[in-house]
C-alpha positions, -999 to +999 in steps of 0.1 A: +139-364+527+163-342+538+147-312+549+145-292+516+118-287+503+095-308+528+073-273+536+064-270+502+054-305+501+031-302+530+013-271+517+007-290+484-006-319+507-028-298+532-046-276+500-052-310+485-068-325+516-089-290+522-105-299+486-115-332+493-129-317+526-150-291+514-156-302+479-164-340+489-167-350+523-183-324+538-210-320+514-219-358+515-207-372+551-199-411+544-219-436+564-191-462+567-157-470+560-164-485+524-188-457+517-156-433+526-132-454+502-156-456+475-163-417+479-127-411+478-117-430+451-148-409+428-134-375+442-098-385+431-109-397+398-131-366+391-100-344+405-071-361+381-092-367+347-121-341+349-108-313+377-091-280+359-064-265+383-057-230+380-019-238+389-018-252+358-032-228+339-068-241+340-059-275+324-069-311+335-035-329+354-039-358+336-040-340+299-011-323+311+009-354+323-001-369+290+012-334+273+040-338+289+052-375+280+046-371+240+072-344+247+098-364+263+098-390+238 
């Protein structure tokens, strides 16, 4: 990258990391390294197919993505 844009970026990446904090992590503290992968992998899951986002108007990401490829073709 060149510079633009990279702050944006990084506050997209940090709010998404403070989810999976508060929302995952710290309410169920993983006892190893699997149990952390496994944990993760459920969280993203549940926050692509099931999660609604209020930046998107309160609609699931993945509906959206889908949404948004009938249109381009």
């Amino acid at each position: 990258m060149d510079g633009k844009g990279r702050a944006i970026d990084n506050v997209f990446i940090e709010r998404l990391w403070r989810s999976v904090k508060y929302e995952s992590i710290y309410l169920n503290p993983p006892e190893s390294g699997v149990d952390l992968y496994r944990q993760l992998n459920t969280y993203f899951n549940f926050y692509n197919h099931q999660r609604r986002h209020q930046g998107i108007e309160n609609k699931i990401p993945y509906n959206r993505y889908l949404q948004q490829q009938r249109k381009a073709a």
